[in-house]
C-alpha positions in Angstrom: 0.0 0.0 0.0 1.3 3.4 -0.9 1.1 5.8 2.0 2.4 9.0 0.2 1.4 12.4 -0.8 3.0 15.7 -2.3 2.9 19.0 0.0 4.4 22.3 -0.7 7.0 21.0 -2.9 8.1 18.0 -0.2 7.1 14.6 -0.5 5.7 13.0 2.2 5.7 9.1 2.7 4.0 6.7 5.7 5.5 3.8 6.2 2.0 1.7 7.9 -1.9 2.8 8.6 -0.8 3.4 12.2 1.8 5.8 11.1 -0.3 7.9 9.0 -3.2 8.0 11.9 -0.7 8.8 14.6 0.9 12.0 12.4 -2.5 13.2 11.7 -3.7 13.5 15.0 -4.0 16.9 16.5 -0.9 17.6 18.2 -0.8 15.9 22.0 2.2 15.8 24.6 1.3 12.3 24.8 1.7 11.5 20.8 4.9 13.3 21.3 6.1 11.4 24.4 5.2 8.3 23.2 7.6 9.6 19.7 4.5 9.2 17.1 3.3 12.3 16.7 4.1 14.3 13.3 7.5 16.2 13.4 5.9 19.6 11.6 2.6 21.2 11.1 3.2 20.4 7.1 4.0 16.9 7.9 0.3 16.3 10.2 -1.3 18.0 7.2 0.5 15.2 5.0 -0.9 12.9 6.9 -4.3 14.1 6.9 -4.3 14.3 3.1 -3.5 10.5 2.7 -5.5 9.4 5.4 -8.5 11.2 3.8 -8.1 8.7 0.8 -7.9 5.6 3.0 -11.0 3.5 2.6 -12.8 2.2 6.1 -12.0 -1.5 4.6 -8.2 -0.7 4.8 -8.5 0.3 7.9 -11.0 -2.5 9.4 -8.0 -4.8 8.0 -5.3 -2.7 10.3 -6.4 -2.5 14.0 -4.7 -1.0 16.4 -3.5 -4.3 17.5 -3.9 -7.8 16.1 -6.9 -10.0 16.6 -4.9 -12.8 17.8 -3.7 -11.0 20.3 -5.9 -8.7 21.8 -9.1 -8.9 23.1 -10.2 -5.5 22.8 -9.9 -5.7 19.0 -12.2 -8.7 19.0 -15.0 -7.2 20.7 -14.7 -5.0 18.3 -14.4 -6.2 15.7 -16.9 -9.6 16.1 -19.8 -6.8 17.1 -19.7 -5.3 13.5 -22.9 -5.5 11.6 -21.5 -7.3 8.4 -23.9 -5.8 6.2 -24.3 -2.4 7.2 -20.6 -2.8 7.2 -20.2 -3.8 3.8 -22.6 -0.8 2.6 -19.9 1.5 3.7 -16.2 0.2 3.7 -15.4 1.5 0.2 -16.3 4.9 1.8 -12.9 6.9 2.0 -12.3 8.5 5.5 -12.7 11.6 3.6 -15.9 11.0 2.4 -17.1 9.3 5.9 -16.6 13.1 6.9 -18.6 14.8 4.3 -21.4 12.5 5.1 -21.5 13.0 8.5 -21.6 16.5 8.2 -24.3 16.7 5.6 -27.0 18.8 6.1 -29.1 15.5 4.9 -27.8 13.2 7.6 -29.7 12.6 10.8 -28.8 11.2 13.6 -30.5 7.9 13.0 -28.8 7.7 9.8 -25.6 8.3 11.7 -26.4 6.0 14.9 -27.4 3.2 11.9 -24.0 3.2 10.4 -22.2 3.1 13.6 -22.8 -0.6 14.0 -20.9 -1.3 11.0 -18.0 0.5 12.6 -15.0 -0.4 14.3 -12.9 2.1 16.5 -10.1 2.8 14.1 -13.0 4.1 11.6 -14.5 6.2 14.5 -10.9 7.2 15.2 -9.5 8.0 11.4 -13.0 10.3 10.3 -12.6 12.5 14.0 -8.6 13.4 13.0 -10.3 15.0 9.9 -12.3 17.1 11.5 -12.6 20.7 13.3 -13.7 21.9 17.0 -17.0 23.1 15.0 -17.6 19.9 13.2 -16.8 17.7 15.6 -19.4 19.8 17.6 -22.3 19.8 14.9 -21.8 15.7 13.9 -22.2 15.4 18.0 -25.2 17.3 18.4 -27.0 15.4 15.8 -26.5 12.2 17.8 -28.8 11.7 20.8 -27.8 8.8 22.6 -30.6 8.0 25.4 -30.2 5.3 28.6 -32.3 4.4 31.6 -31.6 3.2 35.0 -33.4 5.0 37.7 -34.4 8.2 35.3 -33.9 8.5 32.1 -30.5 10.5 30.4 -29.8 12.3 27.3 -33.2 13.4 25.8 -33.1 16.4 23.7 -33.2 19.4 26.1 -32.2 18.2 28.9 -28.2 18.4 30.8 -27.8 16.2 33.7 -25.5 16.5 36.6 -23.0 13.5 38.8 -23.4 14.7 42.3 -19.6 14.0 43.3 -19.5 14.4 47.0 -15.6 13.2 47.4 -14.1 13.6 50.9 -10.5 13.0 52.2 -11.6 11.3 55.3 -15.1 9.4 53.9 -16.7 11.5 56.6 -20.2 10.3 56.1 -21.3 13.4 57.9 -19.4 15.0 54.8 -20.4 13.7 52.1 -23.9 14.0 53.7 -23.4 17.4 53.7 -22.2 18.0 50.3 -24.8 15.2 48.9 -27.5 17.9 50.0 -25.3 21.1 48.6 -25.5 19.4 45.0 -29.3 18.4 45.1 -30.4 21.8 46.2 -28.3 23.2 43.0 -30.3 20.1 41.0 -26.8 18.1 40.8 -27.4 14.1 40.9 -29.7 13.2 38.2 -26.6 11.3 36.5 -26.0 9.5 39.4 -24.7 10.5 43.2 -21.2 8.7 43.0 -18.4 9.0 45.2 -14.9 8.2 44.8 -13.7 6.3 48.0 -10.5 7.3 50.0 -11.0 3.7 51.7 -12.6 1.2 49.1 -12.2 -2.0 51.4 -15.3 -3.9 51.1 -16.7 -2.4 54.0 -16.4 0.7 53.6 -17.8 0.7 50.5 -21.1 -1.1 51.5 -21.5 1.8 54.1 -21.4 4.1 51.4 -23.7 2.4 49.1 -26.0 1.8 52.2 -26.1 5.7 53.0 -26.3 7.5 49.7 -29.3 4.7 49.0 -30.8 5.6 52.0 -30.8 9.4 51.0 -32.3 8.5 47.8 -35.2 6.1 49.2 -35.8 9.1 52.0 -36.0 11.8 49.9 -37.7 9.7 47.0 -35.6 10.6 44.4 -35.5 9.0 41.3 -31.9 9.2 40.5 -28.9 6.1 41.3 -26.0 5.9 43.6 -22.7 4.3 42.8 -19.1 4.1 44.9 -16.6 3.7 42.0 -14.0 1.5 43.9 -13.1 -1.5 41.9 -15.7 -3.4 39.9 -14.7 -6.8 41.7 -15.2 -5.2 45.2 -18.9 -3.7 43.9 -19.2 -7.4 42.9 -18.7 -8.7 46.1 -20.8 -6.1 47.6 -23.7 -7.2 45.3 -23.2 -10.4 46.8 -23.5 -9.4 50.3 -26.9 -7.4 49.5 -25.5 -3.8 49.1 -28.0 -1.4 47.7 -25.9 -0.8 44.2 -27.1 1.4 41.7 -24.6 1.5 38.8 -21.7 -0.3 38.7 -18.6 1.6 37.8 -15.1 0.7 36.1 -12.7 2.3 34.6 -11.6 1.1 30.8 -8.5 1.3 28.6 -8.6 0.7 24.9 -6.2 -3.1 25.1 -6.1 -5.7 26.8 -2.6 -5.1 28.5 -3.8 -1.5 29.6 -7.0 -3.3 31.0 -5.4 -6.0 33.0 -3.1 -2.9 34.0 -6.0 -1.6 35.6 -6.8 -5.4 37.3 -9.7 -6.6 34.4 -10.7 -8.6 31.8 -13.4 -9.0 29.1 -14.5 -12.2 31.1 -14.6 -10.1 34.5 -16.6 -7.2 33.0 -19.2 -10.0 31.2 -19.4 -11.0 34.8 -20.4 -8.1 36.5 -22.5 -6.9 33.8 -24.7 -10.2 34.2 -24.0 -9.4 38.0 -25.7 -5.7 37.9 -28.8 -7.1 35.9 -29.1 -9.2 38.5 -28.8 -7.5 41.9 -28.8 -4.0 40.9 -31.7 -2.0 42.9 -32.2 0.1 39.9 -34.7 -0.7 37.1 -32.4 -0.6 34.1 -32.4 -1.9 31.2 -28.7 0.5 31.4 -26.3 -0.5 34.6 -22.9 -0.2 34.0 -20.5 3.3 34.6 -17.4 3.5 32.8 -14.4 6.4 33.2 -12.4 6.6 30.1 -9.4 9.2 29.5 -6.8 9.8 26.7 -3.4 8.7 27.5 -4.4 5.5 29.7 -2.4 3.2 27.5 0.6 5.0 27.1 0.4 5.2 30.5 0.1 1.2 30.9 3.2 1.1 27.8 0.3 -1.0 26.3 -0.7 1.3 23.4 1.4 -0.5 20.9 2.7 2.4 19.0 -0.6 3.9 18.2 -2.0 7.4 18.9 -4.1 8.1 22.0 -6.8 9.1 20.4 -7.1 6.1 18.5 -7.2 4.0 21.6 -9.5 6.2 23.4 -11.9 4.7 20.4 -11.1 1.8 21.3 -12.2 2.2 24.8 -15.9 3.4 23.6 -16.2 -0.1 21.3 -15.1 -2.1 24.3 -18.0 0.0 26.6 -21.1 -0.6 23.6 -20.4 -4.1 24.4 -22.4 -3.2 28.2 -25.1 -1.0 27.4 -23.8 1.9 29.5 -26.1 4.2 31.2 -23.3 6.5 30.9 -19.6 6.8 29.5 -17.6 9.7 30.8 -14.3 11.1 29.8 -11.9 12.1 32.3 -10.8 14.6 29.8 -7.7 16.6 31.4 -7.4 14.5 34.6 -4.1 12.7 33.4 -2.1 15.7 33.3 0.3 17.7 30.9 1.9 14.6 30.0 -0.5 13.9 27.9 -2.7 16.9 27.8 -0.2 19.5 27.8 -3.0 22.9 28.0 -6.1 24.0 27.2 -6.1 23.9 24.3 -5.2 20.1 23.8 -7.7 19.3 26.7 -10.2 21.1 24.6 -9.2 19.2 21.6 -9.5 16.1 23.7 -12.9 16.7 25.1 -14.6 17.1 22.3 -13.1 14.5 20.1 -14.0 12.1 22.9 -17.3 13.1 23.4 -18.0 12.9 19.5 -16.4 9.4 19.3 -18.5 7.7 21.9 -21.9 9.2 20.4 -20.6 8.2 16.9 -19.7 4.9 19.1 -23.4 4.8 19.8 -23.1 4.7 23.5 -24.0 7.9 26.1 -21.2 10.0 26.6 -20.6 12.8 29.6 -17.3 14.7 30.6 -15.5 15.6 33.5 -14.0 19.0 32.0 -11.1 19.1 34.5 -7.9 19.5 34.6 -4.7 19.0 37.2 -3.2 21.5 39.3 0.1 21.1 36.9 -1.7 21.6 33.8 -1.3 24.8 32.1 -5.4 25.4 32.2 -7.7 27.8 34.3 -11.1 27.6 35.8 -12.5 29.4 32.8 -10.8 26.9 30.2 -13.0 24.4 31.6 -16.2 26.7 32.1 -15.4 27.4 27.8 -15.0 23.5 27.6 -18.1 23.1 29.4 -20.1 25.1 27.0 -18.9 23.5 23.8 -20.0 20.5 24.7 -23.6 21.4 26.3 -23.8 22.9 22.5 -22.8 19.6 21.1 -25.4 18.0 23.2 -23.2 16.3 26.0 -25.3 14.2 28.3 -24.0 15.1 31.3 -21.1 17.0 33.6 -19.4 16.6 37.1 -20.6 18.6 40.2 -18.1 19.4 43.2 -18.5 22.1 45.7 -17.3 25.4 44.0 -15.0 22.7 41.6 -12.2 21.7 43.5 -12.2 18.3 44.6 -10.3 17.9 47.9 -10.0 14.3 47.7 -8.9 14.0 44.1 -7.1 17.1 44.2 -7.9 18.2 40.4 -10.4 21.2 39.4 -13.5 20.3 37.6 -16.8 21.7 37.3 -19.3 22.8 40.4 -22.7 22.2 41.2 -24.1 25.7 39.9 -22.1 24.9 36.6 -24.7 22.6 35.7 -27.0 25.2 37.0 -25.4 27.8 34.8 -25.3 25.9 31.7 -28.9 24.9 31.8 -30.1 28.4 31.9 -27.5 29.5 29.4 -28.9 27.1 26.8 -32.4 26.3 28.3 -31.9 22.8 29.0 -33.5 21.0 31.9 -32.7 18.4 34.5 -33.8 14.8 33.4 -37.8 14.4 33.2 -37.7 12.5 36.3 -35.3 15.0 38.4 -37.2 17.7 37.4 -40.9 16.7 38.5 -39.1 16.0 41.9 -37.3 19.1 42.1 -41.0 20.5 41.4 -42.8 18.3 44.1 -39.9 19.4 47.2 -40.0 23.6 45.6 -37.0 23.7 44.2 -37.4 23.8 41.1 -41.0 25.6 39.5 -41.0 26.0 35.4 -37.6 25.1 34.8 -36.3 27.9 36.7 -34.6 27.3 40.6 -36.1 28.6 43.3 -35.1 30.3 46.3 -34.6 27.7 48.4 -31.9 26.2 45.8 -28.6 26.7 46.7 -29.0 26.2 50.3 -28.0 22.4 51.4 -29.6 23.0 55.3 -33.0 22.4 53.1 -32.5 18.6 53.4 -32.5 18.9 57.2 -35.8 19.4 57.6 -36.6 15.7 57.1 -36.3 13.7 59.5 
C-alpha cells in the first residue's frame, strides 16, 4: 500500500496505517512522548491528506492491534454488523466526513451506520475534522439510557453529584450530597470516589447514599466507584448498588493494567442485571481518558486518540447508562494545556456518540496543567452545545480528595439556563414536588444544602 502524498513541494511518505493515523492526529504531549506524533505542522497536514483517501476496509483490516492477540480488537471487531458494514467500507475516511456532516444526515442515519463500525473508523473520520464539526456531527446524535431516570433526551443536561471527601466522613459527604441536590446536581448519578474502598467501607457508602435516595424519593442512582470486583462482592452481600462503575482502557494489556478482563466485565454486567436496585435496562458506569495506554506502555505504538476509540467499542459491548471522559485528569503529560484538553474533550465526546453509547465529561484539569477555571467553564459550554449528556458537580469545583479542578454544582445550574436545557424528566418533576425547582427555573430555596435537614 502506498502511503504518500506531495505538499508544498516536499514529498511525504508513511511507512503503515498506524503511522499515518498517529501523524494526523492533532498535536498531543502524549503523541509526542510516546515519539509518534508528526515532526511539523506540514507533515500532520500530510498525513491528513493521505489518510482522507484511506477506505474504512483498509482500515477495518489494520487495527490497532492484532486480533490474535488482543481482546479489545475482538469485541470489536466480532460486534460489526457485516452488512451495514459492507454498505460503507469503500467509503474513503474523507468522504465518511462529508457524510456526517451533511445537512441531509440525521442522527439515526448516523447511529445506523455506527454498527458497521470499528474504532479505528470512529478514530480515522474525528482526525479529519474541526472543534466546530466535531461539535455539529455530535449534536446530531442523541444517545438515550435508563436506569433509575432516564438520560440524554433532547433538552435536557444532567449533573454527577460528586461528593468526594479525604476522610469518607459520612457526615461529609452528607453534607455535600445535600449542597448538589439543592443546586439540582445528581440526576446522573450520586457517586463518590472512596478514599478507603475496602469492602466495608464501600457497603456503608452504598448503604447511605441509597438511604438518601429512598428518604427523599428521588429518582436518581447511587454508585461508589471502587473496583468493579469489590462492587461485585458487595452485590453479593446485598449492598444497595445502583450502577456499577469501572474504569476502561482501549487493550487488553492496559486493562489487565487496571486489574480486568473482558470475562470479568461480562461477569459483573450479568452481575448488575441481576442484583442491581435500579430498574435498568442500562447498569454499568465506565471512566475513560486519553493517554491511559501510554500510560500502561500497552498502546502499541498507536496514537491516544485512536485507543481512546477503542475504549468506547469495548463500553457498547455493556449497554452503559453512561460513558464519561476524564478529559484533562491525566495531566500535561499527555494533555499538555487547554487547548489540547479542549481538543481532547470534544473528540472524545463525539467518538462515543458516533460509538453509539451515552457520553458525559469531566472538563477538569490538574493542578500542573497549564489550564484555568474558565478553560473548563469554555469547555463546558462547547459541549452542552454539542449536546453532552451530562457533567461533574463538586463544591465550588475543587475536589479535595482528588485534588484536580472540575466543574461545580451551579455549573450545571449555569449551563442549563444559558442554553435552556432541563434536569432529566424525572429530576425535574421532583425538584418540582420538594419547591425547588418551579418552570424550569430554581427557586429560592436552591442553593441552600440545610434544606435537606428538615426531614427527618
Amino acid at each position: 500500500m502506498l502511503l504518500r502524498t506531495k505538499l508544498f513541494g516536499n514529498t511525504y511518505e508513511f511507512g503503515s496505517i498506524k503511522e499515518v493515523m498517529a501523524k494526523a492526529n492533532e498535536e498531543k504531549s502524549g503523541d509526542r512522548l510516546a515519539g509518534i506524533a508528526a515532526r511539523s505542522v506540514s507533515e500532520r497536514m500530510a498525513a491528513r491528506y493521505v489518510l482522507a483517501e484511506v477506505t474504512l476496509e483498509t482500515l477495518r483490516n489494520h487495527p490497532a492491534v492484532p486480533y490474535e492477540q488482543d481482546e479489545v480488537t475482538r469485541v470489536i471487531q466480532d460486534s460489526v454488523n457485516e452488512t451495514i458494514y459492507n454498505e460503507i467500507k469503500h467509503w474513503t475516511v474523507g468522504e465518511f466526513r462529508e457524510w456526517l456532516l451533511a445537512d441531509t444526515t440525521t442522527g439515526d442515519m448516523i447511529k445506523r451506520i455506527s454498527n458497521g463500525l470499528t474504532a479505528e473508523m470512529v478514530a480515522a473520520v474525528t482526525k479529519l475534522m474541526s472543534n466546530m464539526d466535531l461539535m455539529v456531527a455530535a449534536r446530531k446524535i442523541r444517545i438515550t439510557a435508563h436506569c433509575n431516570n432516564t438520560i440524554g433526551l433532547e433538552g435536557t443536561l444532567a449533573s454527577r453529584n460528586q461528593p468526594n471527601h479525604p476522610t469518607d466522613s459520612p457526615e461529609g459527604i452528607r453534607a455535600t450530597i445535600y449542597e448538589g441536590l439543592s443546586f439540582g446536581s445528581g440526576d446522573s448519578v450520586i457517586g463518590i470516589n472512596p478514599v478507603d474502598d475496602s469492602l466495608g467501607s464501600v457497603m456503608r457508602l452504598l448503604e447511605m447514599t441509597y438511604d438518601i435516595i429512598q428518604k427523599w424519593e428521588i429518582p436518581t442512582q447511587n454508585c461508589v466507584l471502587a473496583h468493579v470486583t469489590t462492587q461485585m462482592e458487595a452485590m453479593r452481600r446485598g449492598a444497595p448498588v445502583g450502577l456499577v462503575f469501572q474504569s476502561l482502557a482501549g487493550s487488553q494489556k492496559a486493562n489487565e493494567a487496571f486489574g480486568v478482563t473482558v470475562a470479568m466485565m461480562d461477569e459483573a454486567y450479568e452481575m448488575a442485571k441481576k442484583y442491581c436496585w435500579t430498574a435498568g435496562p442500562n447498569y454499568m458506569y465506565f471512566e475513560t481518558g486519553q493517554g491511559t495506554a501510554l500510560s500502561a506502555d500497552a498502546h502499541y505504538n498507536t496514537d491516544q486518540l485512536t485507543m481512546e476509540a477503542r475504549i468506547y467499542g469495548l463500553a457498547k459491548r455493556y449497554k452503559p447508562f453512561q460513558v464519561n471522559t476524564v478529559v484533562g485528569f491525566i495531566g500535561p503529560e499527555y494533555l499538555y494545556d487547554s487547548v489540547q484538553i479542549t481538543r481532547a474533550g470534544l473528540e472524545d465526546h463525539f467518538m462515543g456518540k458516533l460509538t453509539g453509547i451515552p457520553m458525559g465529561c469531566d472538563a477538569c484539569y490538574t493542578n500542573h496543567a497549564k489550564a484555568t477555571q474558565n478553560d473548563i467553564e469554555n469547555l463546558a459550554v462547547l459541549l452542552t452545545a454539542a449536546g453532552c449528556n451530562y457533567f461533574m458537580g463538586v463544591p465550588m469545583g475543587d475536589d479535595v480528595m482528588l485534588s484536580y479542578q472540575c466543574t461545580s454544582y451551579h455549573d450545571t445550574a449555569a449551563l442549563r439556563q444559558l442554553l435552556g436545557l432541563r434536569p432529566s424528566p424525572e429530576f425535574e418533576k421532583w425538584m418540582e414536588s420538594i419547591g425547588l425547582m418551579e418552570n424550569g427555573k430554581l427557586t429560592e430555596k436552591a442553593g441552600d444544602a440545610s434544606f435537606f435537614l428538615q426531614r427527618k
